[in-house]
N, C-alpha and C positions, 0 to 999 in steps of 0.2 A: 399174131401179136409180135412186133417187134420187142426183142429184149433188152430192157436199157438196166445199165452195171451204176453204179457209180464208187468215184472213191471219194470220199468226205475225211482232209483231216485240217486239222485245228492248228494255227499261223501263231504256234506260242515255242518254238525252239530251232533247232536245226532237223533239218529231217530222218526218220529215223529208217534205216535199213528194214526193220521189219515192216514200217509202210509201202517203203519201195515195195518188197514181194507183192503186199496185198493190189498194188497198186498194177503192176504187170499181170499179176495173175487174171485180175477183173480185167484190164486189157486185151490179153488176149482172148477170154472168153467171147469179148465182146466179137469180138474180131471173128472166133472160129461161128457163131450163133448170127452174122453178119446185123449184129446189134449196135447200140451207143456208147460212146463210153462220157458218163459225165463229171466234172471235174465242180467239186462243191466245198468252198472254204468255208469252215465252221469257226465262223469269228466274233462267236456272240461273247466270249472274255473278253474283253474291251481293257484289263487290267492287265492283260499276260499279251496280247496277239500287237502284233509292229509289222507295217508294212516289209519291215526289209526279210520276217519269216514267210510271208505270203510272196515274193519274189525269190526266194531261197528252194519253195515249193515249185514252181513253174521250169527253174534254172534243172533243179536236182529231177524232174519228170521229163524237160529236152534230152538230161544226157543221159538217161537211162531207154532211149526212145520213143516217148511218149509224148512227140512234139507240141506246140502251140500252135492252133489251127488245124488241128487234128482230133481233135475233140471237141462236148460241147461244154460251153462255158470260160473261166471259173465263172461260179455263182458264188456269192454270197452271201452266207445262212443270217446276217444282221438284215438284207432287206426282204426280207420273210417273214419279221415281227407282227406285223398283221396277220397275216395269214393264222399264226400259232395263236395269238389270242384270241383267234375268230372259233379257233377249233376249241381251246379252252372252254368259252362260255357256250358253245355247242354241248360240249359235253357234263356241263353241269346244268345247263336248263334241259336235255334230257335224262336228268337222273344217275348220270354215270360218275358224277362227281361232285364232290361238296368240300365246303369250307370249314377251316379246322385250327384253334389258335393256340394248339397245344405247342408249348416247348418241349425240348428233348428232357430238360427237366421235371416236367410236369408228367412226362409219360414214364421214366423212370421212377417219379414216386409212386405211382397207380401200380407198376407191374411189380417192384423192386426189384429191376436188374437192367443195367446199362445194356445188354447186348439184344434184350429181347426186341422186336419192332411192335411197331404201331399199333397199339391195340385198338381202333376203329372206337376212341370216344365220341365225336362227333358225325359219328353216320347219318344219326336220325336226329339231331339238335334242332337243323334247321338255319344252321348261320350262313349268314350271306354274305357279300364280302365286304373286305373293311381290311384298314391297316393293321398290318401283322396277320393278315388271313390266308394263310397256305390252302390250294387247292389242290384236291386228292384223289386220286380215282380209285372210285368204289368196284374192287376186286370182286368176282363171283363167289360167294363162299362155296361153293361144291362146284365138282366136276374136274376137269381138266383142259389143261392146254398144252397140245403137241405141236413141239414145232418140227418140222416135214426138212430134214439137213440134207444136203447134198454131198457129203462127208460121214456126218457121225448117225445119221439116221433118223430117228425119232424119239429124241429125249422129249421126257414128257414130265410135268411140273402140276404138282395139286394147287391148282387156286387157293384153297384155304390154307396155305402155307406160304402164300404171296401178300406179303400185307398192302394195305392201302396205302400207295406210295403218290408222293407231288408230285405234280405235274405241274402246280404255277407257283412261282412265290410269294412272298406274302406283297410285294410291290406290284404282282400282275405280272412276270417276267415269267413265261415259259420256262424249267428247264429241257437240260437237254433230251430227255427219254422222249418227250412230245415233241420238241423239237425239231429232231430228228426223222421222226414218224409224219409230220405236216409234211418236212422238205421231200422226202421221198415219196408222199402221193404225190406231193402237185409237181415235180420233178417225172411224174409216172413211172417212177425206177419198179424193173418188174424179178431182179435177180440182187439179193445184199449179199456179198463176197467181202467176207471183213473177219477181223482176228477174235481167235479162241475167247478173249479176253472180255468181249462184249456178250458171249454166249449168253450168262446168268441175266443179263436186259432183256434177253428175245422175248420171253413167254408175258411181258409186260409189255413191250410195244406191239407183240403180236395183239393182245388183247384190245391196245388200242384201236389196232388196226379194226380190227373188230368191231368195237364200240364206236368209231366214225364210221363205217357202213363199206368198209374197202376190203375187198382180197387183199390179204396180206402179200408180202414179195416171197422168193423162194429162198430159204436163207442157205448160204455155207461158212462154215466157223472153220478158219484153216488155223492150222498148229500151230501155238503160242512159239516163239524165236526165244531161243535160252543160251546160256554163255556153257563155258566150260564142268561150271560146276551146276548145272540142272538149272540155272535161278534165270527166270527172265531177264533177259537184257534193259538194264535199268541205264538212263540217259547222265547220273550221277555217277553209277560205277563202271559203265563196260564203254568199248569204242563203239559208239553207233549210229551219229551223223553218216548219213551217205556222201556229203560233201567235203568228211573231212580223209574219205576214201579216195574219192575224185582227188582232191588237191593233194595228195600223197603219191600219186599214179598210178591208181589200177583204172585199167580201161573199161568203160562201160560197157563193151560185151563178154568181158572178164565178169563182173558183178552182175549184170541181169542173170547168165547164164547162170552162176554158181549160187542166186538168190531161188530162183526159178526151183533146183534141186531140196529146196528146206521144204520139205515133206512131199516131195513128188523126186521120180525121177523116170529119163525115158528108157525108152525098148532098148533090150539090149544090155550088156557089160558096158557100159560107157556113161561118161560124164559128162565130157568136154563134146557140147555137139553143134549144129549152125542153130542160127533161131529160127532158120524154116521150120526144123525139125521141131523146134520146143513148140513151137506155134502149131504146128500140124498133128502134136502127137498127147499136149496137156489135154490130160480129163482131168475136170474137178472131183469127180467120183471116186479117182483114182488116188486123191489128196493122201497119206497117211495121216490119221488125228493125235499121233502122239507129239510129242513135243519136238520142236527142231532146232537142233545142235547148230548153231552159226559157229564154225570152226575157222578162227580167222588166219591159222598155218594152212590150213587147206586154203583158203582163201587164195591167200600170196602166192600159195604153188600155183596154181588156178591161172592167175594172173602173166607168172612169168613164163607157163604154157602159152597163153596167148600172145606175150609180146615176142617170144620166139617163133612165132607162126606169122606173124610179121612181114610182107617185105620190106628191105633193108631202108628204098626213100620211104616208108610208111613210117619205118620207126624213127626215123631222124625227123620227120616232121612230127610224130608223137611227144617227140623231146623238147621240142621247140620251146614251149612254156617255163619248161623248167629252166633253158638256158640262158632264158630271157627276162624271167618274171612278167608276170603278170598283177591282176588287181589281186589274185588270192595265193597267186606265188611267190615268193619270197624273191627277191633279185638273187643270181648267183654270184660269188665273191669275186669275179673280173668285172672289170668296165666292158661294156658293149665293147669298145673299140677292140680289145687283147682277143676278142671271142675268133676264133678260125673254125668258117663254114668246112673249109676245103679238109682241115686237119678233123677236125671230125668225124665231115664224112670218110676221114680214113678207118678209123676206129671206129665207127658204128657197129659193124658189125661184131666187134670184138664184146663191143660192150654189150651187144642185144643178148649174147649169152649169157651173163654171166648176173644179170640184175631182174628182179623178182617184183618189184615199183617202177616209174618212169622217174622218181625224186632222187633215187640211187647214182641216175647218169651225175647228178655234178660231183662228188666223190672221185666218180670213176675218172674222168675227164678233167677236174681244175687244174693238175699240173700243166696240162697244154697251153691254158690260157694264163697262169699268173707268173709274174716277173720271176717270183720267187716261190716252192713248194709250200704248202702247211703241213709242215713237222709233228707230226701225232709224236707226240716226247715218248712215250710208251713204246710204239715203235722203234724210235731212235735208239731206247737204252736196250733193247732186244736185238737190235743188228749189231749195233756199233761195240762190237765184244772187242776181247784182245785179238790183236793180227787184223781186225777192218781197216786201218791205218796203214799197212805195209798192201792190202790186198787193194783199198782204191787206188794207190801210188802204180802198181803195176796197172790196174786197168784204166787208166788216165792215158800210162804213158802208150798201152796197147794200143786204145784207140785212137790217139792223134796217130797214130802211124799206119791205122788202116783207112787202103786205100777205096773201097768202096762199103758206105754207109748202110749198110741194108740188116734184117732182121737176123739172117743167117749168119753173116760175117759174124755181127756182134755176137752172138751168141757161139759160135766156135772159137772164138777172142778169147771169151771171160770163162768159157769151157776150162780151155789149157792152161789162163790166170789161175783159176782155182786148183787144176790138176798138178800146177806147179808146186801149191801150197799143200797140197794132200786131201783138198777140198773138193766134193762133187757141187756139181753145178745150183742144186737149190740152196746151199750154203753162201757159196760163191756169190749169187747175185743180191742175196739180202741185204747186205751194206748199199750196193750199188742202187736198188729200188728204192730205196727208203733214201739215200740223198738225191734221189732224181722227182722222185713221185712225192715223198715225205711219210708213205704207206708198209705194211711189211705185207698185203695184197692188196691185187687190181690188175689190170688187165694187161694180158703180157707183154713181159719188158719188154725185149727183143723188137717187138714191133709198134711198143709205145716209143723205145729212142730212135728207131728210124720217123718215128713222125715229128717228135720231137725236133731232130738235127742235130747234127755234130756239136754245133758251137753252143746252143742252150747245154747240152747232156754236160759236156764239158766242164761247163759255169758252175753248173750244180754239183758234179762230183769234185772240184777243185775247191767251193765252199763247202763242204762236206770235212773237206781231208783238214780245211785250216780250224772248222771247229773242232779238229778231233785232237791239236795240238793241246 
């Protein structure tokens, strides 16, 4: 038996970080079991789903490497409507299901209480269908249904505590519990790898599976993805677009790797590891079922581990976007033309240390490119104390007078400026950074004004000294 995975999610948002997991995770199962992986857009909302969320899905599954042409599909679950209705009236012209035109109203007056379910008034009525007629699938009153987990084991559910739940609506519309269960026979998916969240559906699509005449699939329910304070990561309160990771810059082997770890982790003391390793070493078995902490400072560190692991042209061409803009990056505050490759690549490596995002670098780097600094005022009223006025006069007049421009010189310059004044050197340069950068940090001076040049550093410490009259 080939084992085919699939991930099925729904073209109604931005995509959300805990589908990426489930989405690699089925991946590489498929991958280690040298099975399928299929890719199934659940886009029967026709009120909520927009092509550009179905193109957001394929975009946010390349950069986390789960390319296009690599799998099979996308399908999509709207041209399946046949199918699901064909299974429908299978299952009520064998007895397993009936029509029922109770309101929520009408069944709250019979029980008196809003929370109880479906008390099976219309089991044995006999109604057939007709407008406003929900169809139901008739639950087994006794026995049980185990579902067989690859995870949590064998939770097991009394049928008679399963009410008679729809399966079509009162229009004939399938929902999704049947669905779901059609796409994945005639998809012949033989392994569901999907979130905690769906667990309480199992022993009802299992049934169905049942009641259409099919071995059910092998189900695994990986750990619900929760924020800080325990609570699932909800798309209203927490950050949880994958895409709005990507466009911020953490790198995609930064995020699979550090997604991969939310209730698994491999052999060994270690975290940060290649993805042969993730690939060659995930058990599903091995899953933890408790909840999983998305810790998004671990995250960042995570990230700026990997950009530091970097070589140095990888990370100037990782920056590239950000220095350029793109369609989902924001242009950075120089004109193309002011942009210097050459000055860059001086500082690149200054900056690979020192940034945790790839969106960090224009920060780090705009004083290169713009005529004039941006003055963080805040900044400015923290350097620019009593005596910065006598202190950039001397280091003005230091450096027109030194003869070679380099990191060192300057910086034994503004040494002895300061020592003259009774000032150690981190004192000393504060005025001086913040009229040259506009920053009170960023990457070191010394070697930012050698890139810089004499005659910019100049300009700016000369406008400096005239705002400080």
């Amino acid at each position: 038996m080939t084992v085919r995975v699939r991930f099925a999610p729904s073209p109604t948002g931005m995509f959300h970080v805990g589908g990426a997991r489930s989405a690699l995770q089925n991946w590489i199962y498929a991958k280690q079991q040298g099975g399928v992986f299929v890719l199934r857009i659940e886009d029967t909302d026709a009120a909520r789903n927009k092509p550009e969320w179905t193109e957001g899905i394929l975009s946010a599954l390349d950069w986390i490497g789960i390319a296009r042409g690599s799998y099979e599909g996308p399908y999509f679950q709207s041209s399946y409507a046949g199918e699901h209705r064909a299974a429908a009236q299978r299952l009520h012209e064998g007895g397993r299901a009936y029509y029922c035109d109770c309101t929520r109203e009408d069944v709250q007056a019979r029980t008196g209480s809003q929370y109880q379910g479906y008390d099976g008034y219309h089991r044995d009525k006999g109604l057939g269908p007709g407008e406003g007629r929900a169809l139901r699938f008739r639950t087994p009153d006794e026995g049980e249904t185990v579902v067989v987990d690859l995870i949590r084991g064998e939770p097991t559910f009394e049928n008679k505590l399963i009410e008679d739940f729809v399966i079509a609506r009162g229009d004939g519309s399938p929902v999704f519990l049947l669905a779901n269960v059609v796409d994945d026979m005639t998809m012949g998916i033989t392994h569901v790898i999907r979130a905690e969240e769906h667990l309480p559906n199992t022993p009802k699509q299992q049934l169905l599976w049942d009641a259409l005449g099919v071995k059910p699939p092998v189900w695994a329910h990986v750990p619900v993805v929760v924020n800080e304070k325990r609570q699932k990561l909800s798309k209203r309160r927490d950050k949880v677009a994958l895409e709005a990771y990507r466009d911020e810059g953490y790198l995609a082997e930064a995020m699979r790797n550090y997604l991969m770890l939310l209730g698994w982790a491999p052999s060994g003391d270690r975290e940060i590891v290649p993805w042969s390793v993730i690939e060659e070493e995930f058990r599903l078995a091995e899953v933890n079922p408790s909840p999983a902490f998305f810790d998004e400072k671990k995250l960042r560190a995570f990230n700026g581990d990997y950009i530091r692991a970097l070589p140095v042209e990888e990370f100037i061409a990782s920056c590239q976007p950000w220095l350029t803009g793109t369609d989902t990056i924001a242009p950075p505050p120089w004109q193309p033309a002011e942009f210097d490759s050459a000055a860059f690549a001086a500082v690149a490596p200054l900056a690979q240390t020192r940034i945790a995002v790839l969106s960090e670098i224009v920060p780090n780097v705009d004083f290169l490119f713009l005529a004039d600094p941006l003055i963080d005022e805040g900044a400015w009223a923290k350097a620019m104390k009593e005596g910065a006025a006598d202190l950039l006069d001397a280091a003005i007049a230091a450096f027109e007078a030194l003869e070679s421009w380099d990191a060192e010189s300057l910086k034994s310059t503004l040494e002895a400026v300061g020592a003259e004044r009774g000032l150690k050197l981190g004192k000393a340069q504060a005025p001086v950074r913040v009229a040259v950068t506009g920053r009170t940090v960023g990457l070191p001076l010394f070697e930012s004004l050698e890139v810089l040049g004499r005659d910019r550093t100049l300009t700016r410490l000369r406008a400096a000294r005239v705002r400080l009259f």
